[in-house]
N, C-alpha and C positions, 0 to 999 in steps of 0.2 A: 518850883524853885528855879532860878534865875542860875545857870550856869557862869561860874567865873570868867570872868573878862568882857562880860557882854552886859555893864549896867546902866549904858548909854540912856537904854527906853525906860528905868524904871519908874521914873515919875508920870509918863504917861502909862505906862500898865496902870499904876494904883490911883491915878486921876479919877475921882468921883466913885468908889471903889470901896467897900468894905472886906473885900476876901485875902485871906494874909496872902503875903509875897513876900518868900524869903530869897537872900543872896547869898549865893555862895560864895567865899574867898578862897585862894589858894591855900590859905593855912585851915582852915576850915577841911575845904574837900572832901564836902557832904554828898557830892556826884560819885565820888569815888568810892566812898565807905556805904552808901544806899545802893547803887551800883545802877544808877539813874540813866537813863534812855529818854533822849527828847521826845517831849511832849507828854511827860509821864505826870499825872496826877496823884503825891503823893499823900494820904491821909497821915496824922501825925497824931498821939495824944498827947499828954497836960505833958507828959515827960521827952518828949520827940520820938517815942518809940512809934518805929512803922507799924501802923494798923492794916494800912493796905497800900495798893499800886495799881491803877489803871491807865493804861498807853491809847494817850488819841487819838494814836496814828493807827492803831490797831482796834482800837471801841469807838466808834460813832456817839460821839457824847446826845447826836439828836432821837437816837435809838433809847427806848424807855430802858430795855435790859441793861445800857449801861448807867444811865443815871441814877436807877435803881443801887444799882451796885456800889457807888458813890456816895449814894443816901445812906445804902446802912453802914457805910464804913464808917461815916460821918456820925451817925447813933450810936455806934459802940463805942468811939471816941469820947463823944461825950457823954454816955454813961459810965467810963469809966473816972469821968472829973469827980 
């Protein structure tokens, strides 16, 4: 998720792109109620309830243990669709 006030890039983030990106707005202030840390990968399901959170600045997304981690947050999500 895209923190408020910074939505300058977001057409090149989603340029050729299937993976959601969402924006935060000040009314919004989904950073604030998730309690979001840059570069944090937040899993969501069908309801935006957090599934999970993983921080890239702290998990090596090239490290299987975390993609892993990623993956099944990603599976529980959508099994619970």
């Amino acid at each position: 998720m895209n923190e408020a006030g910074f939505e300058d890039g977001n057409d090149l983030v989603c340029d050729g792109r299937d993976t959601a990106w969402l924006q935060d707005t000040a009314d919004q202030d989904a950073w604030g109620m998730w309690d979001v840390a840059y570069r944090d990968v937040i899993v969501l399901d069908q309801n935006s309830t957090v599934i999970g959170v993983v921080n890239l600045s702290t998990y090596d997304l090239s490290q299987p243990s975390t993609e892993l981690q990623l993956r099944e947050y990603v599976d529980e999500g959508l099994a619970l669709q």
